[in-house]
C-alpha positions as CSV (number, residue, x, y, z in Angstrom):
1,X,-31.5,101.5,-196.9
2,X,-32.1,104.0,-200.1
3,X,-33.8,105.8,-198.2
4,X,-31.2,106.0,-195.7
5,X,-28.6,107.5,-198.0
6,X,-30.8,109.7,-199.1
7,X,-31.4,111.7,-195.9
8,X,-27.9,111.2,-194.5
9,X,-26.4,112.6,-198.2
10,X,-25.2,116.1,-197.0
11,X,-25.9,117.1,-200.8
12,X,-30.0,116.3,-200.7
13,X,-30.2,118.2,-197.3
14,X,-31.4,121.4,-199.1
15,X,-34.1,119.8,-201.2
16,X,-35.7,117.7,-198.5
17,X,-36.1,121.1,-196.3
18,X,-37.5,122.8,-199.3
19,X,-40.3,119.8,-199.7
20,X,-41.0,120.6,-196.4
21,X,-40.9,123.7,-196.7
22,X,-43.3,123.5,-199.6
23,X,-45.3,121.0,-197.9
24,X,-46.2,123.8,-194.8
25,X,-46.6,126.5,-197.0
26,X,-49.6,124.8,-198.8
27,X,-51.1,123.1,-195.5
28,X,-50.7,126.8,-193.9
29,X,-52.5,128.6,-197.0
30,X,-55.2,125.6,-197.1
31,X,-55.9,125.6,-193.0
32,X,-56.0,129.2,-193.0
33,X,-58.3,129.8,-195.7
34,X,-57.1,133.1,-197.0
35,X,-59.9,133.5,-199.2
36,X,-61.7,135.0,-196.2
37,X,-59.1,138.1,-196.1
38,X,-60.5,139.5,-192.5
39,X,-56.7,140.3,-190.9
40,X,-57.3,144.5,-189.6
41,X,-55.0,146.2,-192.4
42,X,-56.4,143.7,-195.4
43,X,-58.6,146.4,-196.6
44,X,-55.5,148.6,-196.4
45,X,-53.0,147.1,-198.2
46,X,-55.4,145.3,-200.6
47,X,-56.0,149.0,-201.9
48,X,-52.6,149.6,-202.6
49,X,-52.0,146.7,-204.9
50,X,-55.3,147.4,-206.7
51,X,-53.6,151.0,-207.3
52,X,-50.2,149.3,-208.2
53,X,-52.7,147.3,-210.7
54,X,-54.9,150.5,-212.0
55,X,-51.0,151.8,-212.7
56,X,-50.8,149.9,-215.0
57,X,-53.8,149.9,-216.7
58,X,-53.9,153.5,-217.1
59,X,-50.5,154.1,-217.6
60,X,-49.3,156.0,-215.0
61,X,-46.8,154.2,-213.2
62,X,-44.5,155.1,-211.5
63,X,-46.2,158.3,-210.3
64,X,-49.7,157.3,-209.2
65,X,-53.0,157.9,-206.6
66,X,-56.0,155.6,-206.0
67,X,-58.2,157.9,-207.8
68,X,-61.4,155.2,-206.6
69,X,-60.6,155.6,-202.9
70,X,-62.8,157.9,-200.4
71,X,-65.7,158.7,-202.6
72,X,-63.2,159.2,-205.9
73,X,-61.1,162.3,-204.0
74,X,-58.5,160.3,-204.2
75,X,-55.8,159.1,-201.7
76,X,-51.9,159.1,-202.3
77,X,-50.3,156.1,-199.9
78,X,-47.5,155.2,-202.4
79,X,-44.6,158.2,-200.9
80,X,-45.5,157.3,-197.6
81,X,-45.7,153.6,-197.6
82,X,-43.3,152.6,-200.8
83,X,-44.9,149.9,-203.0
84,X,-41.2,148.7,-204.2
85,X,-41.3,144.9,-203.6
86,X,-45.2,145.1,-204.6
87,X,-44.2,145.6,-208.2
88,X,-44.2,142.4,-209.4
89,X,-47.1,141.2,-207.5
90,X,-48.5,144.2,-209.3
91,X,-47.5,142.7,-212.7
92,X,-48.9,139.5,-211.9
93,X,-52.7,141.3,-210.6
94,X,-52.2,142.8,-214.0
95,X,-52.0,139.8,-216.3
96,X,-54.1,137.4,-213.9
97,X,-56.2,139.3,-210.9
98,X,-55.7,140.8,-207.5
99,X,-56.9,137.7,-205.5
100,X,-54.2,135.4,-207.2
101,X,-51.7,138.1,-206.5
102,X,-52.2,138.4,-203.0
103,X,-52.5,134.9,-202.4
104,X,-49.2,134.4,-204.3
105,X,-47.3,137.1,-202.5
106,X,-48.1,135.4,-198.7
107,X,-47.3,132.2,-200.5
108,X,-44.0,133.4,-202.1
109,X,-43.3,135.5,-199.1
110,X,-43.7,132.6,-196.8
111,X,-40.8,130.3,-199.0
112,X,-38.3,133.6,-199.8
113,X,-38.4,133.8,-195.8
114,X,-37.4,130.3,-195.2
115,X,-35.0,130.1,-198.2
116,X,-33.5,133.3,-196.9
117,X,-32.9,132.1,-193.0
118,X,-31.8,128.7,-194.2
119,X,-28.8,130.5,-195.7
120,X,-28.2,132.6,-193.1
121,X,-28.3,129.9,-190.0
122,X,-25.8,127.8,-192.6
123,X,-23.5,130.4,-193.2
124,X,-23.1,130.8,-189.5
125,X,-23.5,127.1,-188.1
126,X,-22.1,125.1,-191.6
127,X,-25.4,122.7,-190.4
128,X,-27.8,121.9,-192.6
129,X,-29.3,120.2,-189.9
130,X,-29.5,124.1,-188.1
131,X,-30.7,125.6,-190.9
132,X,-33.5,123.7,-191.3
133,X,-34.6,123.7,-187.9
134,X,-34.2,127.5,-187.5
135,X,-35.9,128.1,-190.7
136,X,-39.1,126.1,-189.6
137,X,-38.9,127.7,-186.7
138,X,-38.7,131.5,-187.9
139,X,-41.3,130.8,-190.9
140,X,-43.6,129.5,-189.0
141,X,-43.3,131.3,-185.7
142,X,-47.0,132.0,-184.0
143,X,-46.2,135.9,-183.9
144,X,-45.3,136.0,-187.8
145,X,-48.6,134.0,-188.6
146,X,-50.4,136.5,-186.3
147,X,-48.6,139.2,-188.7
148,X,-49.9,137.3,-192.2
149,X,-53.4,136.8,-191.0
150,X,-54.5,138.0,-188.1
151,X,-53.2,141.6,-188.6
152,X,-52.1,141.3,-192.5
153,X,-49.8,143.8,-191.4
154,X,-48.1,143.4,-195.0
155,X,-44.8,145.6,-194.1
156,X,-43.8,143.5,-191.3
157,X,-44.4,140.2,-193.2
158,X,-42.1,141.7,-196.0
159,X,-39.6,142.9,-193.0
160,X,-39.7,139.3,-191.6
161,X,-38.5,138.2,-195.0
162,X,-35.9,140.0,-195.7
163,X,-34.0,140.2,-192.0
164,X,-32.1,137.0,-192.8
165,X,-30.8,138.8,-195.5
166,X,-29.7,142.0,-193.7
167,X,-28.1,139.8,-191.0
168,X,-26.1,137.8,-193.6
169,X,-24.9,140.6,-195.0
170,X,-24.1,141.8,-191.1
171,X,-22.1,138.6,-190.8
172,X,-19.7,138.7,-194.0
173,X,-19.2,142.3,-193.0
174,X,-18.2,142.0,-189.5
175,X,-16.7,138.6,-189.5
176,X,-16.9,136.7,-192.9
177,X,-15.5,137.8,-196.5
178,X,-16.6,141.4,-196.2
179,X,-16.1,142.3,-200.1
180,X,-19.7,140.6,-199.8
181,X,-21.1,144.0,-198.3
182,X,-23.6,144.7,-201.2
183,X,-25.9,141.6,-199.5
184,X,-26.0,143.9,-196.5
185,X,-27.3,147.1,-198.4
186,X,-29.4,145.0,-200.6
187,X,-31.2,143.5,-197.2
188,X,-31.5,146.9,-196.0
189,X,-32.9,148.5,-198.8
190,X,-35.9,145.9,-199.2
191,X,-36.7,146.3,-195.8
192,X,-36.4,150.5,-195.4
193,X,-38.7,150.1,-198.9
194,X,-41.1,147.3,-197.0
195,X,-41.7,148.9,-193.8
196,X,-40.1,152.2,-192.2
197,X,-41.0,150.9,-188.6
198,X,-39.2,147.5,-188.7
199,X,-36.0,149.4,-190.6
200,X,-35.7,151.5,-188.4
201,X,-35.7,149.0,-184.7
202,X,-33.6,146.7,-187.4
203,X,-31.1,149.8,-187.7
204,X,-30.8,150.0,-184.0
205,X,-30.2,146.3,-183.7
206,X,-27.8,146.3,-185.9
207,X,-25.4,149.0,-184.4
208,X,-26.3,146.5,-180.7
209,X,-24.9,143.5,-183.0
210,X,-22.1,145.6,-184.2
211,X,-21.1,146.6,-180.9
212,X,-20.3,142.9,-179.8
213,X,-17.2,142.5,-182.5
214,X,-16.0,146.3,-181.8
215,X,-12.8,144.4,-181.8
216,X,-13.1,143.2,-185.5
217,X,-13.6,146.9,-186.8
218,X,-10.6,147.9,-184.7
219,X,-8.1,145.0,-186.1
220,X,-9.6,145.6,-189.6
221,X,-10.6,149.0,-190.4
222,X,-11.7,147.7,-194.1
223,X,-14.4,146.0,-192.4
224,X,-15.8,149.9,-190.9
225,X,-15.4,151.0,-194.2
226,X,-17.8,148.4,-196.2
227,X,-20.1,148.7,-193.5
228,X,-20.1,152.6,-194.4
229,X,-20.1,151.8,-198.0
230,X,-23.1,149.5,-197.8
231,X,-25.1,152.2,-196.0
232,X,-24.4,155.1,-198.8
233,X,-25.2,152.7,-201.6
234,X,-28.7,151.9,-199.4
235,X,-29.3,155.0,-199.3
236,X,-29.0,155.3,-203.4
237,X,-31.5,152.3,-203.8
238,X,-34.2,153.7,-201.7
239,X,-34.2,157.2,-203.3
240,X,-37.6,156.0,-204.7
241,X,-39.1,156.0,-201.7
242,X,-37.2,158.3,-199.4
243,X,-37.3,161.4,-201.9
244,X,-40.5,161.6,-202.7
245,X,-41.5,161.2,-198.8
246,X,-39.6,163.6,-197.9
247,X,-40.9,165.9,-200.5
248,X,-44.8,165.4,-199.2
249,X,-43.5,166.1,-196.0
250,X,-42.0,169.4,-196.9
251,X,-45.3,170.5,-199.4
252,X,-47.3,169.8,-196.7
253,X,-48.6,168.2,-193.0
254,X,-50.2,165.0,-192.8
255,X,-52.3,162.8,-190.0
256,X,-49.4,161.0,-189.2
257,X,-47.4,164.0,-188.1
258,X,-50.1,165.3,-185.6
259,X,-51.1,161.7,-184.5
260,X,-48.0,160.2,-183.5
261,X,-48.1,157.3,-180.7
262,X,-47.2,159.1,-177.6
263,X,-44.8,157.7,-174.3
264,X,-48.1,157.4,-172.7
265,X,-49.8,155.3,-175.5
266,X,-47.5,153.0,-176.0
267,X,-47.3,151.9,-172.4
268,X,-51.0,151.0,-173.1
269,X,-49.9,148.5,-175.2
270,X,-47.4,147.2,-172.7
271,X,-48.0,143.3,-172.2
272,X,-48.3,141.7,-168.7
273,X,-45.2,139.6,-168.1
274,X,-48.1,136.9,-167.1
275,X,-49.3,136.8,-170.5
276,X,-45.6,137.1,-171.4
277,X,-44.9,133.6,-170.0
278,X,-48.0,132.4,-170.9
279,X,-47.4,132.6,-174.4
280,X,-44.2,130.9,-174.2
281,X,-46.0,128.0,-173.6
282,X,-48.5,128.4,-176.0
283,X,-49.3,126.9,-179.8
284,X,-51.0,123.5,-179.2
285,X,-54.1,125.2,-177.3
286,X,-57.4,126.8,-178.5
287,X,-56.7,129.6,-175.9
288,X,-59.4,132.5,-176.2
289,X,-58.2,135.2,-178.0
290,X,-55.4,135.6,-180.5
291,X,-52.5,138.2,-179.8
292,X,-48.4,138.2,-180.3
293,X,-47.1,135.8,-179.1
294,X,-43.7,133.7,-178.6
295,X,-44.4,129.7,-178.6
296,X,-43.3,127.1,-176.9
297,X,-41.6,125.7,-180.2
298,X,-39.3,128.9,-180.0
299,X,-38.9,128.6,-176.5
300,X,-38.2,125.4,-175.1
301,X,-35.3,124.4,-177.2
302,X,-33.4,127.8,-175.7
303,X,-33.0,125.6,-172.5
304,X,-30.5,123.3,-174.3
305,X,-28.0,126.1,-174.2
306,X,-27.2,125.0,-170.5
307,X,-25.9,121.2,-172.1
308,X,-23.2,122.9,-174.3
309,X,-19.9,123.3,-173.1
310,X,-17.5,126.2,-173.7
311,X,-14.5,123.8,-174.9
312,X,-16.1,121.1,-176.8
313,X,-18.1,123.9,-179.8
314,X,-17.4,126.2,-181.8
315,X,-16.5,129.1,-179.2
316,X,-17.8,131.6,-181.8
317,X,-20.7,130.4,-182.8
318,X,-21.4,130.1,-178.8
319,X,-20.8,133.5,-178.0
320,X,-23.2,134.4,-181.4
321,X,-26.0,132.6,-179.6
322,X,-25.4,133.8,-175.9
323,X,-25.3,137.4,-178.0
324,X,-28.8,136.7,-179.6
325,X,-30.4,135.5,-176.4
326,X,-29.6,138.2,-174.8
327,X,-30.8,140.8,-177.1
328,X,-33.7,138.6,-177.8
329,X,-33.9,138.4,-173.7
330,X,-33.7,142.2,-173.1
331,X,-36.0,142.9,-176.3
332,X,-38.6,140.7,-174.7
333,X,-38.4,143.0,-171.3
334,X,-39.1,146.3,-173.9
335,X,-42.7,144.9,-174.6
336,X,-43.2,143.8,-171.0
337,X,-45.3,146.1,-168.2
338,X,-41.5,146.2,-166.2
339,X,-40.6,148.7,-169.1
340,X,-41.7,152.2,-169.3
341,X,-41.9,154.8,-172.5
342,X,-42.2,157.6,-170.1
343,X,-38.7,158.0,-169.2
344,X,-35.8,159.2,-171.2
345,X,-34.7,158.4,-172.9
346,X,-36.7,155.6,-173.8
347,X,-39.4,158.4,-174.9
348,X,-38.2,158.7,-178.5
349,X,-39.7,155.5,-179.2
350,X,-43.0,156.0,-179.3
351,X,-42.7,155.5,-182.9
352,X,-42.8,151.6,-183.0
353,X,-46.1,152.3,-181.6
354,X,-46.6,148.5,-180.4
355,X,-44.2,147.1,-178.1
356,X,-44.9,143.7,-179.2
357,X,-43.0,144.6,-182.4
358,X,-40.1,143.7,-181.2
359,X,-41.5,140.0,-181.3
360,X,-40.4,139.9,-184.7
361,X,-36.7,140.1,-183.9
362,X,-37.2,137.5,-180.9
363,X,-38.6,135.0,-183.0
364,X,-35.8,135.7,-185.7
365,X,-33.1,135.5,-182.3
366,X,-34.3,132.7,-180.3
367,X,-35.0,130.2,-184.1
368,X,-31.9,130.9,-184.2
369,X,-30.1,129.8,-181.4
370,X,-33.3,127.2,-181.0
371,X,-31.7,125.2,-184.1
372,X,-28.0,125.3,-183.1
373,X,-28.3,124.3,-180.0
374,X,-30.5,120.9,-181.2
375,X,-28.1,119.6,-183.7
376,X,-25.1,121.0,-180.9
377,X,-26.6,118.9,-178.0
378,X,-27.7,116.2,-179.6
379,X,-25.2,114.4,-181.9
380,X,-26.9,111.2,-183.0
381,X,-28.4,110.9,-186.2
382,X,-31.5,108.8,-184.6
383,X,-32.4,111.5,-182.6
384,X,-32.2,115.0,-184.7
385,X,-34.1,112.7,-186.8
386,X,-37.2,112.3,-184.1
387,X,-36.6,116.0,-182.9
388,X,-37.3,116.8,-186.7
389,X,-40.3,114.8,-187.2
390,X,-41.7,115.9,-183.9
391,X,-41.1,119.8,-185.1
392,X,-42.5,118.6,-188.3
393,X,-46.2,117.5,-186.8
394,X,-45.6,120.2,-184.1
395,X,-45.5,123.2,-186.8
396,X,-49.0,121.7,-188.2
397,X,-51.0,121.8,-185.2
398,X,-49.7,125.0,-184.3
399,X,-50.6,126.4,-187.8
400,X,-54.4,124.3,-187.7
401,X,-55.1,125.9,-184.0
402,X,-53.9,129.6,-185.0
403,X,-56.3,129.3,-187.8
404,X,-59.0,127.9,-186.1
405,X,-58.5,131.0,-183.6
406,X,-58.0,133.2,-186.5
407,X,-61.3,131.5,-188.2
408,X,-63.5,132.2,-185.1
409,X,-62.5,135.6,-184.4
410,X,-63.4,136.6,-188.2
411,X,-67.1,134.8,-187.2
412,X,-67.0,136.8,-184.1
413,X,-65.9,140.5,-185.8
414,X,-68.6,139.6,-188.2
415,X,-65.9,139.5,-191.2
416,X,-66.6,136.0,-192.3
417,X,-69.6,136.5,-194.5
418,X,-68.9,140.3,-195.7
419,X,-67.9,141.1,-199.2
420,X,-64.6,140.3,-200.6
421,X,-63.1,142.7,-197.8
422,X,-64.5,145.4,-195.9
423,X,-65.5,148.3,-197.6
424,X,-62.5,150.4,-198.7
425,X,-64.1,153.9,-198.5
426,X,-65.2,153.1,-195.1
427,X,-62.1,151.7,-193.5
428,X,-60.0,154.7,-195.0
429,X,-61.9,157.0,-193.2
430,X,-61.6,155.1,-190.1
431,X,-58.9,153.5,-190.3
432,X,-56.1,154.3,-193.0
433,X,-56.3,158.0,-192.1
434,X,-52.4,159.0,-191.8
435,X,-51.7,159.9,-195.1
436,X,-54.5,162.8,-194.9
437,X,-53.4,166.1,-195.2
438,X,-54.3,167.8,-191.3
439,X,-56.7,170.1,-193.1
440,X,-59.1,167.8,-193.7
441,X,-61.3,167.9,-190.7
442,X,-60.8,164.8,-188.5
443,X,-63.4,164.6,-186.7
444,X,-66.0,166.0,-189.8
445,X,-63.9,164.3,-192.8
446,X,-66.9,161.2,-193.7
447,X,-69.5,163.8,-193.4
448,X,-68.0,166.9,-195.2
449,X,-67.0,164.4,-198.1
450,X,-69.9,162.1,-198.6
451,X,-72.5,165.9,-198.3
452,X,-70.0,167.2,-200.2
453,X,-70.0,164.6,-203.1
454,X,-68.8,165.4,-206.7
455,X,-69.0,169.6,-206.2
456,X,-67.2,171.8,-207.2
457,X,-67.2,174.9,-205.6
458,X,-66.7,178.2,-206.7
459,X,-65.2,181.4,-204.5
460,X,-67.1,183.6,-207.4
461,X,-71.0,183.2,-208.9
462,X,-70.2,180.0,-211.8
463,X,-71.8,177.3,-213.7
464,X,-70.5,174.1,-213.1
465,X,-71.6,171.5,-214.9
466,X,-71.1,168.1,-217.3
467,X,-69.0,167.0,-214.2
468,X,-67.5,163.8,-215.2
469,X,-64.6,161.3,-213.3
470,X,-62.9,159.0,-215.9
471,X,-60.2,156.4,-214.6
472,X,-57.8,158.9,-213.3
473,X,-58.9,162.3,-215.1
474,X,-61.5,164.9,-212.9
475,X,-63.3,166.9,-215.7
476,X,-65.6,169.3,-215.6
477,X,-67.4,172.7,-217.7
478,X,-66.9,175.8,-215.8
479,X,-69.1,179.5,-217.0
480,X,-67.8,182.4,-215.2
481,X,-68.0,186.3,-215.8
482,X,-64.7,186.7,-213.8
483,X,-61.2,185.3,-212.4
484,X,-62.4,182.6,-210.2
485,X,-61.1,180.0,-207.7
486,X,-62.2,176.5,-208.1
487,X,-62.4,173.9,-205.3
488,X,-62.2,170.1,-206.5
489,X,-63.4,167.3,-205.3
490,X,-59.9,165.7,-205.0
491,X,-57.7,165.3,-201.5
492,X,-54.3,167.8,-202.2
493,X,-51.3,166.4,-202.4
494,X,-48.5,167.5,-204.3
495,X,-48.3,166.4,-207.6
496,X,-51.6,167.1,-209.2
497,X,-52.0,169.0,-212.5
498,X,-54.8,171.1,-214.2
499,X,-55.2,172.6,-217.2
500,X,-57.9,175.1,-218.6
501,X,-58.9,174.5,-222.5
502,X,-55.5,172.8,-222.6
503,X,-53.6,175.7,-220.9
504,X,-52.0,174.8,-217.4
505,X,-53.2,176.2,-214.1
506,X,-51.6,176.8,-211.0
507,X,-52.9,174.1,-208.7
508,X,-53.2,174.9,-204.4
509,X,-54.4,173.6,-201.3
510,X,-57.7,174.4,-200.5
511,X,-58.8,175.5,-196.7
512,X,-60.6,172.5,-196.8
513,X,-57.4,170.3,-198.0
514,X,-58.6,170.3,-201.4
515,X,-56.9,170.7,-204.5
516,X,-57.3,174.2,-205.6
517,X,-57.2,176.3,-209.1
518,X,-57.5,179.4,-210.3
519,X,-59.6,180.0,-213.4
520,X,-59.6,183.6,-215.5
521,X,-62.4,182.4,-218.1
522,X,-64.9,179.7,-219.3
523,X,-63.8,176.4,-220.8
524,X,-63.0,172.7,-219.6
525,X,-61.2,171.8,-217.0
526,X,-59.0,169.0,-216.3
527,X,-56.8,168.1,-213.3
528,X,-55.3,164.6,-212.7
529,X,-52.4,163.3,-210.3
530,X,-49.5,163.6,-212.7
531,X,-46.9,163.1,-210.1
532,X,-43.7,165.4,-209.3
533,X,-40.4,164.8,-210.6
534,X,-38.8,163.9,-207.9
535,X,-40.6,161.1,-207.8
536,X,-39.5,160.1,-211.5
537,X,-35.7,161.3,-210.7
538,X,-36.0,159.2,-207.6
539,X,-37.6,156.1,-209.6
540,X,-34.8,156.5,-212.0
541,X,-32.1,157.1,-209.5
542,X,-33.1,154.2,-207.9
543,X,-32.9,151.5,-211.0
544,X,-29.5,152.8,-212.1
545,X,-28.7,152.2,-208.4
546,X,-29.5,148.5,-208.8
547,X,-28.7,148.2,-212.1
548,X,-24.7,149.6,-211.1
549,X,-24.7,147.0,-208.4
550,X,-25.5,144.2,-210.3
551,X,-22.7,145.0,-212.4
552,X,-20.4,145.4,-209.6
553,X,-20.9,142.0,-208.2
554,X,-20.6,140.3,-211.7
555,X,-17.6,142.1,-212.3
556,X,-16.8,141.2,-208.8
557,X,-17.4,137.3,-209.3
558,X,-15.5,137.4,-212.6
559,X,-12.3,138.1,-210.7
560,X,-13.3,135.1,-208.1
561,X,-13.3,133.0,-211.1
């Protein structure tokens, strides 16, 4: 009977979802093993929070390269692919060690996500009950455990996390007390500075979203304006990552640029509706193979939207979840063979590269509406509780066969008994090569750098010698009868200084994509990645930013009280 109030007291709801929560999370991290580290971008994205750590160490936050990377020529990810929301997990691979951090971020990542959509699914349902479910749901969806492991794509697992939060703020905006706005730009900016692919589909959806409560904007203007307001102050959080990409983009053209996904490509990609409907039914199978997928957790449960009645729920929170079907419905058709890239305008987005992205905001849709519509169709207490429990044990075996998928392809790839992770030299030159300025050879680039080695060449007869590479500092003696031009064993990128016996020289890109300098006499030379300031306004700009919106919204609660 204790144990009946317990569950059935509206006020412990919250802290028996978040044992549960807690409960997955550690079952997930044990079953999967993440020790092993095999997922494709591991390699990747385990370089840049070494780099975020070696920051640290040497003092050069927030303007930094990862001076170790291809051979020690350096390679400068952070403008391109911002390291924002990596900072503290930086902090923490700085006081402890890189493992613990990344271990702790998919951890930490994996509650804030659940914590995050419970909020968002009771702000809009006032059902604990909902929450929950949808939360489960979402968190543990088979495409977002494809993203942590399989892939470790990291900026979609951050993006995953923080789309509750950009769709709360959506809500108070357009419907609820829209002097909450700042949640929206808050959401947004995590995600722009997470992953540019997923902020920009999630800008898209957002105007789609929008466009179903026109009429709201139209009967309150205010509402237009805060949703204008919340953009410009995103836009003044994320200067630390939007400025200083920009900048590189202007200094210089990089991989990225040359190589984008074409119409053509992405229709490669395309999935066979088949497969489509297969995977709808899938998560308690050792199927062959491991892909994106939907689940027949997510799926099923959409069915119980046919056993609710117009007139006896909540008509708006009905039309919310016939809205998010749909989308989540036509989204679905995008990553399908039916759908073609080829045609305009439908061209332009080639950028998402993989249709299957858009799984991200299916799963986030359909957990959604998945969890209303349980507690909406069935009332009694008896039965959400067995529906619970069954989701409960469901969400393990789904987790325990994606591993054991995810386990045997790492045995198959030959991943399983490597080193900590694949070698990072070699999987930048393969596959990390955006970020590389065009002039750098593609097809040459392993071969002219490894032959290459620490040289220095010289356009002039010169001496070169006591060559040396400390932490982040290139050094070397140069002996020359006349003005000279120096080519360093460091990949260009804007930012980099050099100096000559302590007097600055003008640094340039190389033919060969090189950093460049011009010498006029003997002496040591020096040259680091100092960083531009743009980069340091931007990093600046960025923590006022926050810091002035945290003292809005206290002010702001102060008058509440």
């Amino acid at each position: 009977m204790n144990l009946n109030r317990f569950v059935l007291n509206k006020k412990y709801h919250f802290w028996i979802f978040l044992f549960i929560l807690l409960l997955l999370s550690g079952i997930t991290s044990f079953i999967y093993d993440i020790d092993l580290s095999c997922g494709d971008d591991y390699a990747f994205h385990m370089s840049r929070l070494e780099a975020l750590i070696q920051s640290f160490n040497d003092g050069t936050f927030p303007s930094y390269i990862d001076c170790e990377a291809v051979y020690g020529y350096g390679y400068l990810v952070k403008p391109f692919y911002s390291d924002f929301v990596l900072i503290p997990y930086g902090i923490i691979g700085y006081l402890v060690n890189v493992d613990f951090a990344y271990q702790f971020f998919l951890f930490s990542m994996t509650v804030l996500c659940a914590v995050f959509m419970y909020n968002l699914v009771y702000k809009l349902s006032k059902s604990s009950y909902s929450a929950s479910i949808s939360s489960l749901l979402y968190t543990f969806s088979l495409y977002r455990l494809f993203d942590v492991y399989c892939r470790a794509a990291i900026g979609e697992v951050l993006s995953f996390t923080f789309l509750p939060l950009v769709f709360l703020g959506l809500y108070y905006v357009v419907y609820g007390d829209f002097k909450k706005w700042y949640i929206l730009a808050i959401g947004f900016s995590l995600v722009i500075m997470s992953h540019v692919i997923s902020s920009v589909l999630l800008f898209f959806t957002v105007i789609i979203i929008s466009l179903f409560y026109y009429k709201k904007f139209i009967e309150e203007p205010k509402r237009l304006y805060y949703l204008v307001l919340s953009g410009i102050v995103t836009l003044m959080i994320t200067v630390y990552y939007l400025l200083p990409f920009l900048e590189q983009l202007l200094s210089d053209t990089f991989y990225f640029q040359e190589s984008a996904f074409t119409p053509s490509m992405i229709n490669y990609f395309r999935l066979d509706i088949i497969e489509i409907l297969k995977s709808a039914t899938d998560g308690f199978t050792n199927r062959v193979g491991v892909g994106p997928k939907l689940g027949f957790l997510l799926v099923f449960p959409l069915f119980l939207r046919f056993f609710l009645k117009r007139n006896t729920t909540n008509k708006e929170l009905l039309k919310l979840l016939d809205i998010l079907l749909i989308v989540g419905i036509c989204y679905i058709f995008f990553t399908s063979k039916m759908m073609s890239y080829t045609i305009f305008p439908f061209t332009s987005l080639a950028f998402i590269q993989f249709p299957s992205r858009l799984f991200e905001f299916v799963a986030f849709f359909f957990s959604i509406v998945a969890g209303c519509c349980i507690n909406l169709v069935f009332r009694s207490y008896k039965y959400k509780l067995m529906i619970a429990v069954f989701i409960f044990i469901s969400l393990i075996i789904v987790v325990s066969k994606s591993a054991d998928i995810y386990i045997e392809r790492s045995r198959y790839i030959g991943r399983m008994d490597q080193a900590r992770y694949i070698d990072k030299y070699e999987h930048l030159f393969f596959l990390g090569m955006e970020y590389y300025p065009v002039k750098l050879e593609r097809s040459t680039i392993r071969q002219f750098i490894t032959t290459r080695g620490d040289s220095v060449s010289a356009k002039y007869s010169a001496i070169i010698n006591e060559f040396d590479r400390n932490k982040n500092i290139t050094s070397f003696n140069v002996h020359t009868e006349t003005e000279n031009v120096l080519e360093l064993p460091l990949i260009y990128y804007k930012g980099y200084t050099a100096s000559l016996n302590g007097k600055e020289l003008p640094v340039a890109e190389s033919a060969h994509g090189l950093v460049q300098v011009a010498v006029d006499r003997s002496g040591r030379v020096e040259a680091y990645y100092k960083g531009t300031f743009v980069q340091k306004m931007g990093f600046c700009i960025t923590i006022l930013s926050i810091f002035a919106l945290c003292v809005y919204i206290f002010l702001q609660k102060r008058r509440k009280v």
